[in-house]
C-alpha positions as CSV (number, residue, x, y, z in Angstrom):
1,X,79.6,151.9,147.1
2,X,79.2,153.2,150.7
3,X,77.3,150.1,152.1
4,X,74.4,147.3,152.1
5,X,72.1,149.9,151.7
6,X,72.9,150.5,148.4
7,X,72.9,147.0,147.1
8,X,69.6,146.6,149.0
9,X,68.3,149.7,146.9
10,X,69.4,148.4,143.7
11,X,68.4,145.1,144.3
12,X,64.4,146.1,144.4
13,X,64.7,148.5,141.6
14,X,66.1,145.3,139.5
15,X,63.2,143.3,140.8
16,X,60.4,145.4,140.5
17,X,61.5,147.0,137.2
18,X,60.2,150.3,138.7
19,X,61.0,153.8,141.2
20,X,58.2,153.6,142.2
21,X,57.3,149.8,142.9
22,X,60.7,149.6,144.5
23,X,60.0,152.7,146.8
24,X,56.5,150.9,147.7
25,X,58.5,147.5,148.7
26,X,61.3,149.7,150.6
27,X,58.8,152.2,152.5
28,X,60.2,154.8,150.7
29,X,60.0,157.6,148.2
30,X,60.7,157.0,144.9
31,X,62.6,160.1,143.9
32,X,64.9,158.8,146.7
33,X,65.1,155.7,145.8
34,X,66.0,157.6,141.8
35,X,68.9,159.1,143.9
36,X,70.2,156.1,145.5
37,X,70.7,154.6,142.2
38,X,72.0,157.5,140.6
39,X,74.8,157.6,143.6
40,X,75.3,153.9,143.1
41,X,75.7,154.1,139.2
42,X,78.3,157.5,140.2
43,X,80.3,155.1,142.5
44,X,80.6,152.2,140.5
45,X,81.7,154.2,137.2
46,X,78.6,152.5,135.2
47,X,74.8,152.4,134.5
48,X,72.7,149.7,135.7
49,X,70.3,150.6,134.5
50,X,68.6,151.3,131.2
51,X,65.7,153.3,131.6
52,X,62.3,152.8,128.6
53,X,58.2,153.9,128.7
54,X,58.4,150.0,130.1
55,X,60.3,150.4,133.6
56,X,64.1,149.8,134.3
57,X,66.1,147.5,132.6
58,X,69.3,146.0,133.9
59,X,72.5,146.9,131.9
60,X,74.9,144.6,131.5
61,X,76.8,145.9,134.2
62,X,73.9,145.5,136.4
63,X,73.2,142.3,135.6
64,X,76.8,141.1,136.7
65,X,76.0,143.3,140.0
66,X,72.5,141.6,140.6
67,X,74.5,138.0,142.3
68,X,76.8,139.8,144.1
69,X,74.1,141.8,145.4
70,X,71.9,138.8,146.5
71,X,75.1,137.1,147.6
72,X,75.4,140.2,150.0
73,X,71.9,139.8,150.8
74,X,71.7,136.3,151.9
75,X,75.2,136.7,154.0
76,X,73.4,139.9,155.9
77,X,70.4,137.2,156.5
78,X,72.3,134.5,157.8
79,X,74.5,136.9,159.9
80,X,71.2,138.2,161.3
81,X,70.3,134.7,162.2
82,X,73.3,134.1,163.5
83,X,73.1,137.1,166.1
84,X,69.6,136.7,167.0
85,X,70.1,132.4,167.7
86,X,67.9,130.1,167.2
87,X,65.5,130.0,169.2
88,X,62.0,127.6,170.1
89,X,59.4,130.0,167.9
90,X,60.0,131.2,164.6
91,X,59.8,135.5,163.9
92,X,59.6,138.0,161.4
93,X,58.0,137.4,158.6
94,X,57.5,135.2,155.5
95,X,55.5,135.3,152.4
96,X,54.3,132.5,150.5
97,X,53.4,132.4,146.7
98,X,50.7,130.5,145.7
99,X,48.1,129.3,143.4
100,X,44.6,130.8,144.6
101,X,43.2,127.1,144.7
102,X,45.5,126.6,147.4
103,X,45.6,130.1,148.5
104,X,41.8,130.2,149.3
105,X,41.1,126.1,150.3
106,X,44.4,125.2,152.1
107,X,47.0,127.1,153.3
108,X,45.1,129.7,155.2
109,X,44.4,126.7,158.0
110,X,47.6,125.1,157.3
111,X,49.2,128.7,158.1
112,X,47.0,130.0,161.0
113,X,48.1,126.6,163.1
114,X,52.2,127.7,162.0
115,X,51.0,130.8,163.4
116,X,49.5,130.0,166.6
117,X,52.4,127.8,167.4
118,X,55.0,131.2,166.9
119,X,53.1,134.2,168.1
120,X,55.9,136.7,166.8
121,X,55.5,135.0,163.2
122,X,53.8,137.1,160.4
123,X,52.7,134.9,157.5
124,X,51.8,137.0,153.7
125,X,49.6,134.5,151.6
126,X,50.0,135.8,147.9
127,X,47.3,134.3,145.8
128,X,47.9,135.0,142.1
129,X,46.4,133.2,138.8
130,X,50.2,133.1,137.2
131,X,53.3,131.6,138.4
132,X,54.6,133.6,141.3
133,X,58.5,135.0,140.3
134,X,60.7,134.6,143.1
135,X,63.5,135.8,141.3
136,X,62.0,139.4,141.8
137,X,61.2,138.4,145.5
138,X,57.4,138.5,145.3
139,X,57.4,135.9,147.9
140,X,60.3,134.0,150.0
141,X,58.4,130.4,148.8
142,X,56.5,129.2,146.6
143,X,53.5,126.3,146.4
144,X,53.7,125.3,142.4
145,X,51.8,122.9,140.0
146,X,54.5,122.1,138.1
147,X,58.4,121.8,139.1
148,X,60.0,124.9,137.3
149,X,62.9,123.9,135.0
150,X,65.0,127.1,135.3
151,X,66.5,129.2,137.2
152,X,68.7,128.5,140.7
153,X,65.6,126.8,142.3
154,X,65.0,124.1,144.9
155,X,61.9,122.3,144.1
156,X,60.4,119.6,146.8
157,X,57.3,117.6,146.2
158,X,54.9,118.2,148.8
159,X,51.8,115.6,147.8
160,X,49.8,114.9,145.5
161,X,45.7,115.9,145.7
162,X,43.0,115.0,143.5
163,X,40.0,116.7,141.7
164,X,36.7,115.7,140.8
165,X,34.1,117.5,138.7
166,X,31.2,118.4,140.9
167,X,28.0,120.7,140.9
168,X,25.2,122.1,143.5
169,X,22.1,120.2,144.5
170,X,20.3,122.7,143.2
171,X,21.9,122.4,139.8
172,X,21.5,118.9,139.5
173,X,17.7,118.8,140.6
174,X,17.1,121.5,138.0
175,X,18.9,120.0,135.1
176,X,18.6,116.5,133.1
177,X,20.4,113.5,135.3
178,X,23.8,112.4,134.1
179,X,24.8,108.5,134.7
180,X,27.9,108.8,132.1
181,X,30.2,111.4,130.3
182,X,28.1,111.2,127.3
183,X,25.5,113.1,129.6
184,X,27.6,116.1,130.1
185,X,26.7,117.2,126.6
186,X,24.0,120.2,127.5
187,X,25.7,120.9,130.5
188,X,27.0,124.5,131.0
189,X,30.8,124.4,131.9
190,X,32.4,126.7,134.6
191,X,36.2,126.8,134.5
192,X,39.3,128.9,134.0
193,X,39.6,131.5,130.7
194,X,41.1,129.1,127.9
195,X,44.0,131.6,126.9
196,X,44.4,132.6,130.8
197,X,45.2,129.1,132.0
198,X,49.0,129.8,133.0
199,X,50.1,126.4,133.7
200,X,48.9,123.0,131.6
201,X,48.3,121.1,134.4
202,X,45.2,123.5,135.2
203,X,43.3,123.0,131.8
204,X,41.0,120.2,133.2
205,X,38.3,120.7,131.3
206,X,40.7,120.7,127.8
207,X,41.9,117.3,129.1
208,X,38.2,116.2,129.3
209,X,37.8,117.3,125.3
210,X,35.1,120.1,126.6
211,X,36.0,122.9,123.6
212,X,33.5,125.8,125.2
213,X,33.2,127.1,128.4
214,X,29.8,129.2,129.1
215,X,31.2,130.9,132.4
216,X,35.3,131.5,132.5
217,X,37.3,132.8,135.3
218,X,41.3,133.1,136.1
219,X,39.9,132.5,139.5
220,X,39.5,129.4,141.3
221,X,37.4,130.9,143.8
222,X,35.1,133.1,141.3
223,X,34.7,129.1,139.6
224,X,34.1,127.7,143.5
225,X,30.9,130.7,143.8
226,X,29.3,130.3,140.7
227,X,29.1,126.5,141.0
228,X,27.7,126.9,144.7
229,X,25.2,129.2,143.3
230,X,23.6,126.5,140.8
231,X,25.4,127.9,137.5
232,X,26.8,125.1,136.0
233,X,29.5,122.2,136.0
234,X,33.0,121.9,136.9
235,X,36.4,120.5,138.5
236,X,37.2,120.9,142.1
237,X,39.7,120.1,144.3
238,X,38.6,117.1,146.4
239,X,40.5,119.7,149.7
240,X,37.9,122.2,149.0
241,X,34.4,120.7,149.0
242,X,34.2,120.6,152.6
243,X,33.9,124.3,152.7
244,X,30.4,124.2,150.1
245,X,27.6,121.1,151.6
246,X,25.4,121.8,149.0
247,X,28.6,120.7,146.2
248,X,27.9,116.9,145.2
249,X,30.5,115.2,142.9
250,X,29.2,114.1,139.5
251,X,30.8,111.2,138.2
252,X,33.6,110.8,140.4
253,X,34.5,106.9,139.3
254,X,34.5,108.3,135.5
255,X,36.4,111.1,135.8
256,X,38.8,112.1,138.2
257,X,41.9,113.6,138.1
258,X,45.3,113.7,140.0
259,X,47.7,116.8,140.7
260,X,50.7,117.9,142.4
261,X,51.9,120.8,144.1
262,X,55.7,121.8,144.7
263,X,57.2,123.6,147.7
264,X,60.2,126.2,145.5
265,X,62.6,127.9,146.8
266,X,65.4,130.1,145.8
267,X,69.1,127.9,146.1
268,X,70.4,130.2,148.4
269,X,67.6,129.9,151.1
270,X,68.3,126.6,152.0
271,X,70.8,128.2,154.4
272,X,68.6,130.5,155.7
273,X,67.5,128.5,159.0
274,X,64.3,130.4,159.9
275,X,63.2,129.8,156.3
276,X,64.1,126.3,156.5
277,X,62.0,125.4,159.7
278,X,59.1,126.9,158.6
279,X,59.0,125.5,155.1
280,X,59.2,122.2,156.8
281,X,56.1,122.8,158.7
282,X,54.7,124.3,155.8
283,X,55.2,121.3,154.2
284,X,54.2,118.8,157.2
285,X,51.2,121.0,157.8
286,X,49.7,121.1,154.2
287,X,50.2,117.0,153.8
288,X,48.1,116.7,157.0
289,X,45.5,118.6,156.5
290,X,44.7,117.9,152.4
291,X,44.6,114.3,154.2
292,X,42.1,115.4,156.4
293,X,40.0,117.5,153.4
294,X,40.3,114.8,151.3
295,X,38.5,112.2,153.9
296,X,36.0,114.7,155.0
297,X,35.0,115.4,151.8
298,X,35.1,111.5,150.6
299,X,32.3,110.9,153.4
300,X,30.6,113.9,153.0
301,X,31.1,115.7,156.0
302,X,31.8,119.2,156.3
303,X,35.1,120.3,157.8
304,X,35.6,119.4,161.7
């Protein structure tokens, strides 16, 4: 093994399962990145890889490589750090996983303020309808639903928010009045794809006993447009209704609902200072301003 290089090579071919994935996340060429690996495997004696019509599978000698490979890659981090000093702003940049309800309604503010504050900061919001995997790197952090149970993980609560079902004005003024729950009956649902809902704590509608959904989408923010444009009923976060005035919630004392989302990071990052100070932002900034959504959206207002 001649040096980091390598390691740093292998390390996003075992992530991305892929030549050609890895060469996109390394700004390279994937029949070079096939070489690397080929050297690496020559050097160490052993495959590391298993290669099937479905990508590249770790051996079991690359699986025993894989931590001292990411044990490499944090020390070269934290020696970077180390060099560079810390210093008043935060650089480089960070990528955040999240859910596209809080992709799309909340962090992009929470973000942009992190951002003005460290001008030489790049911030990456991934928005994806599954659990992001940071064991393959797709993001340094991650916002959750639900506290993941495996894997070397640090999992903080951030806050809790809530969500209320709601529907346009012109909806409701074009559809039979609802007082109580027994009124939804006739009502066409919008919400997420049954078999598509990646996490139980996003099948709102299943906890409300509502067995068919007319208009389906993995989506939050596909659900957010159709219920702006008049097409039916269905739950909202309380954080994004300032964004749509003509949203009103519909039997808000009946039903309402209360969530969570979880700040998760890899083990190892917690040494990482840079990562450190801006996931404590992160996490100041996103209690502050769902605070501020919440209110705004309680009285009515749109967003100040």
């Amino acid at each position: 093994m001649d040096n980091w290089d390598d390691l740093r090579i292998f390390l996003a071919v075992a992530r991305d399962e892929s030549l050609s994935a890895a060469g996109r996340r390394l700004r390279m060429d994937a029949a070079t990145v096939g070489r690397r690996v080929a050297r690496l495997e020559e050097s160490l004696g052993a495959p590391l890889f298993a290669k099937s019509p479905q990508g590249y599978a770790l051996t079991e000698a690359g699986s025993r490589l894989v931590r001292f490979a990411e044990e490499a890659e944090q020390a070269t981090s934290q020696a970077s750090e180390a060099l560079v000093g810390r210093t008043e702003g935060l650089s480089g940049q960070i990528r955040i996983g999240a859910p596209d309800g809080c992709a799309s309604f909340l962090l992009p503010q929470v973000c942009a303020r992190i951002a003005d504050r460290n001008p030489d900061l790049d911030v990456q919001i991934v928005a994806l309808p599954r659990v992001v995997n940071l064991s393959r790197r797709e993001a340094d952090m991650a916002i959750a639903v639900s506290p993941p149970s495996a894997g070397r993980l640090v999992v903080q609560k951030v806050t809790d928010y809530r969500l209320h079902l709601a529907a346009s004005d012109a909806y409701l003024a074009a559809h039979a009045p609802i007082a109580v729950p027994e009124d939804l009956k006739g009502h066409r649902a919008v919400g997420y794809i049954p078999d598509m809902i990646f996490d139980k704590e996003l099948d709102y509608l299943g906890e409300l006993g509502v067995e068919r959904v007319p208009l389906a989408s993995n989506s939050v923010a596909v659900q957010f447009h159709w219920l702006r444009q008049g097409a039916g009923l269905g739950i909202v976060h309380d954080f994004a209704m300032p964004t749509a005035p003509g949203l009103r919630f519909v039997l808000r004392e009946q039903i309402s609902l209360t969530r969570s989302f979880y700040l998760v990071r890899h083990a190892d990052d917690r040494r990482l200072e840079r990562q450190t100070r801006f996931a404590e932002a992160l996490v100041a900034g996103m209690r502050e301003e769902l605070t501020r959504l919440e209110l705004l959206a309680e009285q009515g207002g749109p967003p100040g």
